[in-house]
C-alpha positions in Angstrom: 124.8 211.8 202.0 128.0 208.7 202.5 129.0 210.0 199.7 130.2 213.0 200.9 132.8 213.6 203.4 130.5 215.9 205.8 128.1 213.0 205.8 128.9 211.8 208.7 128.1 214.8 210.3 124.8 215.9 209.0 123.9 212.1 209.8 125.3 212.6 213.9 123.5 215.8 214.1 120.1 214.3 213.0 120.9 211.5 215.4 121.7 214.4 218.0 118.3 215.8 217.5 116.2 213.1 217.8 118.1 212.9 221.4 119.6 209.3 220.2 122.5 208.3 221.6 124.4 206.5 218.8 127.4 204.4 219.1 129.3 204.7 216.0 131.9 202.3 215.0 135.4 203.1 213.3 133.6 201.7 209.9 130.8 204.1 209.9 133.2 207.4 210.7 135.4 206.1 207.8 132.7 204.6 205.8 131.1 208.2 205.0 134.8 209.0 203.4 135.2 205.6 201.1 134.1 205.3 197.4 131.0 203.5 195.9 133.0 200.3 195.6 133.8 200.1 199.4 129.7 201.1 200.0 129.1 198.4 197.9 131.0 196.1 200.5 129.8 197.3 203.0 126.2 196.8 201.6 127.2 193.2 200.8 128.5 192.7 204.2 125.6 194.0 206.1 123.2 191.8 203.6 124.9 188.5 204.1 123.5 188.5 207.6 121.4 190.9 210.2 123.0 188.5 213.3 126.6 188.8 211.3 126.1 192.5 211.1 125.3 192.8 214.8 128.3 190.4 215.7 130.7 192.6 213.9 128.9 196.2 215.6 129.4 194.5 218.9 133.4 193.9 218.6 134.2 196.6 216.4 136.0 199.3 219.0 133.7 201.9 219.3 134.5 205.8 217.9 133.8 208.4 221.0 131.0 211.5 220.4 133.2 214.8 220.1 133.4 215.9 223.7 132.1 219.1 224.9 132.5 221.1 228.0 129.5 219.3 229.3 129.8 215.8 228.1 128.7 213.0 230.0 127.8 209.4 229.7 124.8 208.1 229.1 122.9 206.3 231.0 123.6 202.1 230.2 119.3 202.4 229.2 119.5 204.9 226.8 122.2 203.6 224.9 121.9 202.4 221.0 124.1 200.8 218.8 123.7 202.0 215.3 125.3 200.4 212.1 124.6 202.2 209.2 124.8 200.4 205.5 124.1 202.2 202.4 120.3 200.6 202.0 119.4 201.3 205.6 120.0 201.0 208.9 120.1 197.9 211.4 119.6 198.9 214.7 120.3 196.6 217.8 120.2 197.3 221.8 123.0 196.4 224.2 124.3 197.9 227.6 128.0 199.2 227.5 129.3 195.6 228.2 128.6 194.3 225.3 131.4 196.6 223.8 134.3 195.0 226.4 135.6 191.7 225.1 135.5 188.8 226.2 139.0 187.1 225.3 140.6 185.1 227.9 144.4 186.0 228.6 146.7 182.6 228.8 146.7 183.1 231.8 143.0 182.3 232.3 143.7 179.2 230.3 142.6 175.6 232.3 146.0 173.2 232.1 144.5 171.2 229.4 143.9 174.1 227.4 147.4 175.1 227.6 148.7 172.0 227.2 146.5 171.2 223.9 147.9 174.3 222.3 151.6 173.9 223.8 151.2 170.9 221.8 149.9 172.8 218.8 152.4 175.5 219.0 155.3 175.3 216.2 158.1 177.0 216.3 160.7 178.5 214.1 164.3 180.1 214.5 163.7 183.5 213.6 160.4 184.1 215.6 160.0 181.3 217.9 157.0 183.1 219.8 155.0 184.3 217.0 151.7 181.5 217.6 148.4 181.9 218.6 149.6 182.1 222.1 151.3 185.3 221.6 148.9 186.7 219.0 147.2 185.2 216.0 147.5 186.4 212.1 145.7 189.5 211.5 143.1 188.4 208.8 141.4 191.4 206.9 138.0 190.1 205.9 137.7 191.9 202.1 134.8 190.9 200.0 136.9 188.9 196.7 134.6 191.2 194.3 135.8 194.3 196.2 139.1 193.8 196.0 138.9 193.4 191.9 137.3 196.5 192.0 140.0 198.4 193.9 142.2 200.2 191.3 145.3 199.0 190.0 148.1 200.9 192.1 152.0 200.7 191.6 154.8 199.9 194.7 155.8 203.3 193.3 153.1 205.3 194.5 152.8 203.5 197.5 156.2 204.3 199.0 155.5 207.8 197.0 152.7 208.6 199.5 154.6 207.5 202.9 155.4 210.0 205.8 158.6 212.0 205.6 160.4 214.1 208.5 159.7 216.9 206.2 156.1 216.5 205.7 153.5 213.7 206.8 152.0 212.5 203.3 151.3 213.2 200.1 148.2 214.9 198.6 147.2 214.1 202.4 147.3 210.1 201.4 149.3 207.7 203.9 149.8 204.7 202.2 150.6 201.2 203.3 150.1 197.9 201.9 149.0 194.2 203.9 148.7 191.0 201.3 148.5 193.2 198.3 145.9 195.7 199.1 146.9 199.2 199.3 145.6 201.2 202.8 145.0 204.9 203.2 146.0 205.8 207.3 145.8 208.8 206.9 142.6 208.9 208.6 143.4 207.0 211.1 146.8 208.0 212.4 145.7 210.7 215.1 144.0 207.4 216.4 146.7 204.8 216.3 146.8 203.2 219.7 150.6 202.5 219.6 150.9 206.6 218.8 150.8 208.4 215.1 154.8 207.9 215.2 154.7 204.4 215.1 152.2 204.4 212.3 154.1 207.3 210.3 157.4 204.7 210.3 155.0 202.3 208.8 153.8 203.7 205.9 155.2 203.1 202.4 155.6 199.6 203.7 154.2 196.1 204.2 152.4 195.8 207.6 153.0 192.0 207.4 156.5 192.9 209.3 155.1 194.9 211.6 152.1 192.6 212.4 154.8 189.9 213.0 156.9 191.7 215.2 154.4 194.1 217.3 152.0 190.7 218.0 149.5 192.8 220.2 147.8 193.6 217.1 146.9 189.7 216.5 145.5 189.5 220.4 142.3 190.8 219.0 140.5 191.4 215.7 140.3 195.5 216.3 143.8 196.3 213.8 142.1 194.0 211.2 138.5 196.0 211.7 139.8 199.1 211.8 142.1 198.7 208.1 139.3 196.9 206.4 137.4 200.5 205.4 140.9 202.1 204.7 141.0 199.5 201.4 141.9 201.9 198.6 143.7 200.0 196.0 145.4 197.0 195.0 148.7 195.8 194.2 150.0 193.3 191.3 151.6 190.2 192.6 154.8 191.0 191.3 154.3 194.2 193.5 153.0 193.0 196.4 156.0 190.6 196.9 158.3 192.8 196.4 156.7 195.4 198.9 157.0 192.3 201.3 160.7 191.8 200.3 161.4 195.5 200.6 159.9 195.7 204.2 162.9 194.4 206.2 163.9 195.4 209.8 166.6 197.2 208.6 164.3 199.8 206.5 162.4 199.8 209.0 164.9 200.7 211.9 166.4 203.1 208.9 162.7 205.2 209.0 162.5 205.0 212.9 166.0 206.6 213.3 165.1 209.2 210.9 161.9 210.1 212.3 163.7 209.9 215.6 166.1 212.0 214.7 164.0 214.6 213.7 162.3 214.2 216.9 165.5 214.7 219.0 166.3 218.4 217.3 163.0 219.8 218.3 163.7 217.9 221.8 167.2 219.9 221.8 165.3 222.8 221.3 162.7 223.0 223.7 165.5 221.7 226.3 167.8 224.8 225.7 164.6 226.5 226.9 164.5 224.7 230.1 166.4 227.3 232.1 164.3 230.3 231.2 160.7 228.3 231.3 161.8 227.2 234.8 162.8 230.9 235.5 159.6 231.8 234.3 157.8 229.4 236.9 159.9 230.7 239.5 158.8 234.2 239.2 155.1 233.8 239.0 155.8 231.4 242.3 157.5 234.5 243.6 154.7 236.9 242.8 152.0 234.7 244.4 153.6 234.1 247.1 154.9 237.6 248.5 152.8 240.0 245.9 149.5 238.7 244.0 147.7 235.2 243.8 145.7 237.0 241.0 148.5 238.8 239.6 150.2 235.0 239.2 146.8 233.5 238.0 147.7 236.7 235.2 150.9 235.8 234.6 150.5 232.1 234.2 147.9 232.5 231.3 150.7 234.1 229.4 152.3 231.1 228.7 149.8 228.6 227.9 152.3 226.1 226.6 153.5 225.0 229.4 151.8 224.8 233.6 152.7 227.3 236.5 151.9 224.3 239.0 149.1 226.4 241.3 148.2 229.4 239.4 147.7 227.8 235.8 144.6 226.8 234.7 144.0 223.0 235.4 147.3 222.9 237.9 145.6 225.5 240.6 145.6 223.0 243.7 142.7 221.1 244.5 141.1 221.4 247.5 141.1 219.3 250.9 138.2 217.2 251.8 135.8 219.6 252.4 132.9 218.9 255.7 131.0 215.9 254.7 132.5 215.5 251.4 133.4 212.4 250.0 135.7 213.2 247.6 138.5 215.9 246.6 137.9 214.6 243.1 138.4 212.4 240.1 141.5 211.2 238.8 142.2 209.5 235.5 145.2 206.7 235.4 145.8 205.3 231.6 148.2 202.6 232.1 147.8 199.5 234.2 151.6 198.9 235.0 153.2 199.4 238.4 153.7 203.0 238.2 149.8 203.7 236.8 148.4 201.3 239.6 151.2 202.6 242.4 149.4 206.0 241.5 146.1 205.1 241.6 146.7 203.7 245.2 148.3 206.6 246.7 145.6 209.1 245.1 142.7 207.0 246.3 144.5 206.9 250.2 144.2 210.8 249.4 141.0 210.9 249.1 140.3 211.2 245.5 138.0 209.0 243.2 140.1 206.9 240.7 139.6 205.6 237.6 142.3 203.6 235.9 141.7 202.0 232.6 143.6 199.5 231.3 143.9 198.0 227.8 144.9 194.7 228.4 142.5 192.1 230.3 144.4 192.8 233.2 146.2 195.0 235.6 149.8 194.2 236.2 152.0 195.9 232.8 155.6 194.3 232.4 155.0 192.2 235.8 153.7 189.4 233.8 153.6 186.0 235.4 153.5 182.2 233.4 151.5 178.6 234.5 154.2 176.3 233.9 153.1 173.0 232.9 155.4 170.3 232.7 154.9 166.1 232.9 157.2 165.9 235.7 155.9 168.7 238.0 154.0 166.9 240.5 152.1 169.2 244.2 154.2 166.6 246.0 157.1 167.7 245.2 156.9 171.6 246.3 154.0 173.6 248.3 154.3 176.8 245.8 151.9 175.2 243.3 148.6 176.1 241.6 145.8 173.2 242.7 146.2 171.8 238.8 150.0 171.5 239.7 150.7 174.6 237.8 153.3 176.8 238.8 153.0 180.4 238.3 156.4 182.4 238.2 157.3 186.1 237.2 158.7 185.7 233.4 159.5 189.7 233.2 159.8 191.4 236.0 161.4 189.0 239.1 163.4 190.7 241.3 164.4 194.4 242.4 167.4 195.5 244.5 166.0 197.0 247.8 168.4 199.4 248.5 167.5 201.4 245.2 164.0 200.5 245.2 162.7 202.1 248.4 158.9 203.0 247.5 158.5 199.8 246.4 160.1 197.9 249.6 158.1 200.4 251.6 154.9 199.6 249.6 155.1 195.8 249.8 156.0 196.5 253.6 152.7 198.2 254.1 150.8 195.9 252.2 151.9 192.9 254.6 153.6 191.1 251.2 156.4 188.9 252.0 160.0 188.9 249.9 163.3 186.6 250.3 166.2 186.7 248.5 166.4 186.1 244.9 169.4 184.0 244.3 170.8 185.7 240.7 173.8 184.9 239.1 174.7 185.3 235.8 176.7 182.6 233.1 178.2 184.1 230.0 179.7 181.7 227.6 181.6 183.8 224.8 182.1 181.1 221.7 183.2 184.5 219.7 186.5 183.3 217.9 190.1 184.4 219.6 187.7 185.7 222.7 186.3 182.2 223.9 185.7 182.0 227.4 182.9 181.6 230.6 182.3 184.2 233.2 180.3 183.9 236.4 179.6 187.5 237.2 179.3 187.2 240.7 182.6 185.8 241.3 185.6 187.7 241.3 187.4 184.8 240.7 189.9 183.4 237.8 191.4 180.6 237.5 192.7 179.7 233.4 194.1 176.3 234.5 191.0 175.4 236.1 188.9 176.9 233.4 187.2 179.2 235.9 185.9 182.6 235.0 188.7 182.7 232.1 187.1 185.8 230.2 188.5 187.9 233.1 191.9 186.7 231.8 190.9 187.6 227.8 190.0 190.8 229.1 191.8 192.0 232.4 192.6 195.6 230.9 189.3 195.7 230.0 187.8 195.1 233.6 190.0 197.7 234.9 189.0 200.1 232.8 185.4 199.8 233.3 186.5 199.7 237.0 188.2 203.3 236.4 185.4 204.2 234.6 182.7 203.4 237.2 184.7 204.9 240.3 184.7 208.0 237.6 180.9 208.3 237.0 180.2 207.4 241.3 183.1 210.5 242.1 181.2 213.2 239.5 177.7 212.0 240.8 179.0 212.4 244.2 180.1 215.8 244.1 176.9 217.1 241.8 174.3 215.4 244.0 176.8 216.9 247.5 176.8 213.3 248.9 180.3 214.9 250.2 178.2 217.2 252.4 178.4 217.1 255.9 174.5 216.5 256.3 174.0 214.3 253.8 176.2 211.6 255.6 174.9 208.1 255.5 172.5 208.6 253.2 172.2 205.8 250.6 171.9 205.3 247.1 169.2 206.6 245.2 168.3 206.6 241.6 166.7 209.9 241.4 169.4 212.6 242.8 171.1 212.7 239.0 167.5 214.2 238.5 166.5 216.5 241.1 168.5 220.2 242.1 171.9 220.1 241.3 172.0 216.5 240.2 170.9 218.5 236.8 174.0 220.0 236.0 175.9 216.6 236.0 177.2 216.1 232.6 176.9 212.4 232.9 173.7 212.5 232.9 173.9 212.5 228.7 177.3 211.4 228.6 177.4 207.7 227.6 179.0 205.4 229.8 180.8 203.9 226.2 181.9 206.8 225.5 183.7 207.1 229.1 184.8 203.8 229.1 186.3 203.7 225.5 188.2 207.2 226.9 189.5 205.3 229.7 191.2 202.5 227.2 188.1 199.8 227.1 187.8 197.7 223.9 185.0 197.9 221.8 185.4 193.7 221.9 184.6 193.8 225.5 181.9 196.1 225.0 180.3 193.7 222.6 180.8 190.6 224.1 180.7 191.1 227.7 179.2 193.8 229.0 176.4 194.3 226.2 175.6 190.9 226.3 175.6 190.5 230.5 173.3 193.6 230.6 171.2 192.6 228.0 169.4 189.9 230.4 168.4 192.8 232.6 167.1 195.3 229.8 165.9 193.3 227.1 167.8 195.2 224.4 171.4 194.8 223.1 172.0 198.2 221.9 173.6 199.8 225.4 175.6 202.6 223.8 173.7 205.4 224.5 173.1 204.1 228.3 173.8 207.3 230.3 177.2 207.2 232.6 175.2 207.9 236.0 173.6 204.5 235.4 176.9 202.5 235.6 177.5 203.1 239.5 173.8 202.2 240.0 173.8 198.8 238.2 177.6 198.0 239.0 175.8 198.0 243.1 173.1 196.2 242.0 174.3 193.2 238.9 178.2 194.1 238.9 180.8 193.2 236.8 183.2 193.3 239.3 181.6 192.0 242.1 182.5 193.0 246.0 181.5 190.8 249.3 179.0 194.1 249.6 176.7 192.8 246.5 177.6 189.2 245.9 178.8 185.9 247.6 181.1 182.9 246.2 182.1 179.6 248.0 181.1 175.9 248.7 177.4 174.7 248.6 175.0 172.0 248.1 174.4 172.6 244.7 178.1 173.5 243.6 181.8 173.6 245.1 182.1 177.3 243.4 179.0 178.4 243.7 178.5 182.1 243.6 175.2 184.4 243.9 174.2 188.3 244.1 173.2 189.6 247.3 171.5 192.2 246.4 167.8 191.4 245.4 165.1 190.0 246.3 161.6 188.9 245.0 158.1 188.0 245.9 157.9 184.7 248.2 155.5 183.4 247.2 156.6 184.5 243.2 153.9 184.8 240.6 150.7 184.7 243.4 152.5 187.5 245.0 153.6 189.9 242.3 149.4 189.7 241.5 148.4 189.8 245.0 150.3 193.4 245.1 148.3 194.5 242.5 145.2 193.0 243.5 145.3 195.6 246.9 146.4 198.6 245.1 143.2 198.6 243.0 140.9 197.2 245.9 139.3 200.6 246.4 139.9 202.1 242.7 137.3 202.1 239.5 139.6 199.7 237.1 138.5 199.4 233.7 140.7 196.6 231.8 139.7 195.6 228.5 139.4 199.1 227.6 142.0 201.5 225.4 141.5 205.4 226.0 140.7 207.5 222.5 141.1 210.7 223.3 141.8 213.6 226.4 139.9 216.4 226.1 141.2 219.4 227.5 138.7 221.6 228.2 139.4 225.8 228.8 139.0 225.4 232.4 141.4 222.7 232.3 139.0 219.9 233.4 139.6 216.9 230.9 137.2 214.9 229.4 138.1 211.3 229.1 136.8 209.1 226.4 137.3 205.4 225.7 136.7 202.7 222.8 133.4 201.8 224.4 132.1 205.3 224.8 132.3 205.9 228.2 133.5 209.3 229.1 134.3 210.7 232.4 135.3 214.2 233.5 138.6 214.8 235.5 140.5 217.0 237.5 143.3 215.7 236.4 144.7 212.5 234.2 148.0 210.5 234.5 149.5 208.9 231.7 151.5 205.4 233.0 151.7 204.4 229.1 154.7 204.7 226.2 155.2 208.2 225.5 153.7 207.8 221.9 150.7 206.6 222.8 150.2 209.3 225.1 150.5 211.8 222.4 148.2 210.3 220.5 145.6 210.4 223.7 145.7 214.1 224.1 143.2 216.3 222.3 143.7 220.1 223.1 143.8 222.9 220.6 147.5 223.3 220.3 149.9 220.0 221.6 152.9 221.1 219.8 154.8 221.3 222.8 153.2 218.2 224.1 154.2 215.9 220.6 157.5 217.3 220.4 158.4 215.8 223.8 156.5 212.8 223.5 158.0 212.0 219.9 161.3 211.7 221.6 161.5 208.7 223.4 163.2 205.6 222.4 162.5 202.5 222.9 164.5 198.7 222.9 162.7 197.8 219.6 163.1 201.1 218.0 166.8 199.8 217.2 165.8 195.8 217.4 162.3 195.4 215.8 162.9 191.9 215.0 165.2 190.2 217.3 164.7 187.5 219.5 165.3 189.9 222.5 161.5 191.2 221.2 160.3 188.0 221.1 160.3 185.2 223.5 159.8 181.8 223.9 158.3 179.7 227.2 159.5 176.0 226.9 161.3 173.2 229.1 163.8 171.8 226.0 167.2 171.8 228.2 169.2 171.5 224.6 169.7 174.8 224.2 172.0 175.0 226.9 175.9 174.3 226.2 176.4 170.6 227.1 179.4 171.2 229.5 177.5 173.3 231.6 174.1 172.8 231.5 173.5 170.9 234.7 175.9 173.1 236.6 173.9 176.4 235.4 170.3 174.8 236.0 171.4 174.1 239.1 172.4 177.0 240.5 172.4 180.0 237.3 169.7 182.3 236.6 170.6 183.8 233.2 172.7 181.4 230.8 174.3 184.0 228.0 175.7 182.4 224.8 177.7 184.9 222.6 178.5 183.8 219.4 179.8 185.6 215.9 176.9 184.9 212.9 177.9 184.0 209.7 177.5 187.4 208.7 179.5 188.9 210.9 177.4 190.1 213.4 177.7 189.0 217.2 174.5 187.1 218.3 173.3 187.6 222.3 171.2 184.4 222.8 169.4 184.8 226.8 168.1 181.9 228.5 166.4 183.2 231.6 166.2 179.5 234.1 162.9 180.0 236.6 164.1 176.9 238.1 166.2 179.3 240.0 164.3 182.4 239.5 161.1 181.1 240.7 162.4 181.3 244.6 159.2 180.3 247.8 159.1 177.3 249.2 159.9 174.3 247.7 161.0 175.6 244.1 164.1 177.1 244.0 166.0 174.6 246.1 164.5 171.4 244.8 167.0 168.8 243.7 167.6 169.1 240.1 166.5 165.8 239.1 162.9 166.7 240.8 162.2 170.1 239.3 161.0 170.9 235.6 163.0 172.8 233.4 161.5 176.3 233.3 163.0 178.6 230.6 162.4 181.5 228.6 164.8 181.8 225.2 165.6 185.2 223.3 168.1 185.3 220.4 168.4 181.6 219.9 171.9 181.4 218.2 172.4 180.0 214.7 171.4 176.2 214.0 169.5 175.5 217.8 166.0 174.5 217.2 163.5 174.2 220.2 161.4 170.7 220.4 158.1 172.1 219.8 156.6 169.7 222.0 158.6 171.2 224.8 157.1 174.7 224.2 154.9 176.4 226.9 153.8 179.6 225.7 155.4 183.6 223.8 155.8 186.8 224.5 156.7 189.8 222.9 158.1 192.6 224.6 157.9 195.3 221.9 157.1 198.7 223.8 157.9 197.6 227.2 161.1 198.9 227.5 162.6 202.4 226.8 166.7 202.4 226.7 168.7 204.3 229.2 169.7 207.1 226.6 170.4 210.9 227.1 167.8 211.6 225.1 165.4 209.8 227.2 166.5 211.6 230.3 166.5 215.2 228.2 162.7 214.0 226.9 161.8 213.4 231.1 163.2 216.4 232.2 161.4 218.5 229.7 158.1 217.0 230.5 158.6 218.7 233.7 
């Protein structure tokens, strides 16, 4: 019967029968569809040890039951876990915990833990993160006998059998090779938890550069579980090196564009349709309202691609609380971040039952925080400390300017969470030859003879034509979004009018803000070395040319270029005779503790899951949905939000037609999309003050918060190396404004440039950033509006 592909089937339906409730792992589902060499593995494996066997059931992630209209979990007492070998079966018991892992995040880590492997962690230029503190080697346990048995394969027919953006295979084989085995996907790409695009990019290839550069997969041993059974060949060594030679992050960014691309003229397609589906919607409102609620309810069936919010099925409005009732019902969140967890608050205050699941082993998303340990740090010294003399500081997310950021000041208002001023200011040093020079960006200032702010001087008409260009993009906003209106007088700034009524029709909201600025006279030289390079710190990417030209009003208010006493201040202080600062944000007080005290109270009252990735949402015909995850828990929902990268979503969503659904979702670009492998992905916690210029490294510790070194490589390219100082950026009491000689050196490197090396003893921890950041494109905004 595992020989056959049905196997699997007959096998659940006997189990289905019997009324046993049978957690199946990823190996058994693909198990029934592998040769007589992989059975023999498998029977090998399962022989070498019942307890090793067991082990392996209990952290393999777990493959949901199909879901029907009336699935349900279990009850903890009934539950089996089955693992199925082609001699027999070995049965053991264990409640749905034992599924969840039981890793420890870094930040769980006691100070002589992360100190023993600070000390352990070595470093190296290209990927100075990539340790066992930012995700470990993905081994792929293969039985030595198993793996002479696989058939001899060619590179050829590897990169034969890849995913095109004409068709996703061939002979319905996705190949990709990892250390010279050969990998069929195909199977498993509706299930990839980074999204089936991310996986399609990958085949032909050598996941080795993808395992290096997307580290999440070395954080547990699920990626290497789930590609052992996939084994389908073998590859010569002549081969297999020069698949690993081949799989650069330029081929790599050359398939992602391509997909992309792809992806963006079925985007363009179901946008020019925007107008009439929005018609559409408008009508059936109309009837509702003034004719028919059942009529509507009629009407809205007709177009099952897309909801008539209230009349289709699944978006009819759920009721109030009813007398007595204790609920108005349940609500799904995938996504742990701010914006999954901001949701989950607001629905539960609603009255609704919440369930947010989260795959990480904690709630908190891009808001990460960091223990710095350092010799030198003593509790004495400051009050903002952790009781091991740790301090814990925001290393992603630290600061927000209030005026944009509303809800979130509101929020942290209600919640009784204290802010102060984040003291930013930015330090570029261009070492780019015939455009040396330093820039302070919050001072206005220049001064050549005093070597003050000189790249204002290299560039003047440069600065004035982004000044022409941003008074451009602020004037065309203003008149689409009617801030000239009599009644919308002192209103403020907002992010979201560009995107809401006639805010729509602004052309700038595709436009670039390059391509305005290059009209206007600007350089591409200033584009590269300044303005790239200063906005890089904030975004995390150094590819800004598609950044749409609404954006440059909002971030000139916020982190400008050419600052105005409304956003920044410049003059005499303790730490620096020309000191300058932005005026515009602010932070946590009490920094790290803060940012997770915020999410601490928005899940108080709210079912959190962490540890646990979602499979699959059902959509069932009466538009409930039926929420699976990896350790087979299901739950049935009125409605699911999705707080998680677009791809991934796609993947989640299990419905009998999602064309519209994976056109949309396809679309979306993110930072490492265009930089898989750049230190901007990748970064590096350490206290090694070296990598700072010489001439102004005790001046920018002091007093800067992001030190920006641009430099020309010896290929050609320019090189954006960030240094983001939490000496300054870790504000509260005691931290910020301790004498320099007193504090530790707290930074984060991205981008090192060439010949700088980090003292491996002075390393704290890594991070990788791959997914957390989509760009500010057009086609981001055109992929958000359609989702609507």
């Amino acid at each position: 019967v595992f020989g056959q592909r049905d196997g699997l089937r007959r096998v659940r339906s006997r189990c289905e029968r019997a009324h046993i409730d049978a957690f199946v792992t990823p190996r058994v589902r693909l198990l029934a569809r592998r040769s007589h060499l992989e059975l023999k593995w498998r029977h090998k494996m399962l022989l070498s040890g019942a307890s090793a066997a067991l082990r392996t059931a209990r952290t393999a992630p777990r493959i949901a039951r199909h879901a029907t209209s009336t699935a349900r979990p279990a009850p903890a007492a009934t539950r089996r876990l089955v693992v199925f070998s082609a001699g027999g079966a070995v049965i053991g018991f264990a409640g749905a915990a034992a599924a969840r892992s039981d890793k420890a995040s870094f930040d769980d880590f006691s100070r002589n833990v992360k100190a023993s492997r600070s000390a352990a962690l070595k470093t190296k230029q290209e990927h100075p993160t990539h340790s066992a503190l930012d995700g470990g080697k993905v081994s792929v346990e293969l039985d030595p006998e198993t793996v002479a048995d696989l058939p001899l394969m060619s590179l050829d027919d590897v990169e034969a059998a890849r995913a095109t953006t004409a068709s996703d295979g061939g002979s319905g084989a996705l190949l990709c090779c990892y250390e010279g085995v050969v990998y069929d996907v195909a199977s498993f790409a509706e299930a990839h938890p980074g999204g089936k695009e991310l996986l399609l990019t990958a085949t032909g290839m050598d996941l080795a550069h993808f395992f290096k550069n997307y580290t999440v997969h070395g954080h547990s041993t699920k990626a290497a579980e789930w590609l052992a059974p996939l084994a389908v060949g073998r590859l010569s060594e002549a081969d297999a090196a020069e698949a690993t030679a081949r799989s650069t992050p330029e081929r790599h960014v050359e398939r992602r564009m391509a997909r992309l691309s792809a992806a963006r003229r079925r985007l363009a397609l179901v946008a020019s349709c925007l107008p009439a589906a929005i018609g559409f919607r408008e009508f059936v409102r109309f009837v509702g309202t003034y004719v028919s609620g059942a009529l509507a309810r009629g009407l809205a069936r007709l177009t099952p691609w897309f909801a008539v919010p209230g009349y289709s099925p699944g978006a009819a409005p759920l009721p109030e609380m009813a007398a007595g009732a204790t609920s108005r019902g349940t609500v799904a969140v995938v996504g742990g971040g701010i914006a999954g967890c901001g949701a989950a608050w607001m629905l539960r205050r609603d009255g609704f039952d919440v369930v947010l699941y989260e795959a990480r082993p904690a709630t908190s998303g891009n808001a990460r925080t960091f223990d710095w340990v350092d010799d030198v740090w003593r509790k004495s010294d400051a009050s903002n400390t952790n009781d091991d003399d740790t301090v814990k500081s925001c290393v992603s997310v630290t600061a927000w300017p209030a005026l944009l950021y509303k809800n979130y000041t509101a929020l942290l208002a209600h919640l009784e969470i204290e802010t102060c001023p984040m003291p930013l200011s930015w330090f570029l040093n261009s070492k780019v030859p015939g455009y040396e020079g330093t820039l302070w960006g919050a001072d206005p200032r220049c001064d050549v003879e005093q070597g003050v702010n000189t790249l204002r001087d290299v560039f003047r008409s440069d600065f004035t034509a982004y000044a022409r260009a941003e008074r451009f993009a602020r004037s065309c906003t203003d008149f689409f979004t009617l801030a000239w209106a009599p009644w919308k007088r002192g209103d403020t700034m907002s992010m979201y009018t560009n995107h809401t009524g006639l805010g729509l029709l602004n052309p700038l909201n595709v436009v670039p803000l390059y391509t305005l600025f290059r009209t206007l006279g600007g350089t591409d030289d200033w584009w590269d070395i300044v303005f790239t390079p200063y906005y890089t710190a904030s975004f995390l990417v150094d590819e800004l040319r598609p950044f749409p030209a609404v954006f440059g009003p909002i971030i000139e208010a916020q982190i400008p270029l050419n600052p105005t006493p409304d956003n920044s201040w410049h003059g005499r202080s303790w730490k620096s005779d020309q000191d300058c600062k932005l005026t515009t944000c602010v932070t946590w007080k009490d920094a790290g503790a803060g940012i997770r005290k915020v999410f601490k109270l928005l899940v108080e009252d709210v079912d959190v899951r962490v540890d646990t990735r979602i499979l699959q949402v059902v959509v069932r015909p009466d538009g409930k949905k039926v929420v699976v995850d990896e350790h087979d828990g299901q739950v049935l929902a009125d409605r699911v939000v999705f707080a998680c990268p677009a791809a991934a979503a796609a993947t989640m969503i299990k419905k009998p037609s999602k064309r519209l659904e994976e056109t949309i979702l396809a679309a979306p670009v993110y930072a490492d999309d265009h930089h898989p492998a750049t230190g901007h992905m990748h970064a590096v916690m350490h206290s090694d003050s070296s990598v700072i210029d010489e001439r102004y490294r005790d001046d920018f510790l002091a007093r800067g918060s992001n030190y920006v070194e641009v430099t020309r490589l010896d290929n050609g390219e320019i090189n954006i190396e960030n240094q983001y100082n939490f000496g300054v950026q870790t504000p509260g009491p005691g931290v910020a404004e301790l004498p320099l000689a007193k504090k530790p050196v707290m930074l984060i490197s991205h981008a090192l440039g060439e010949g700088k090396k980090i003292d491996a003893d002075l390393v704290r921890g890594g991070g990788n950033h791959a997914r957390a950041h989509p760009l500010y494109s057009g086609w981001n905004v055109m992929a958000q509006l359609s989702l609507r």
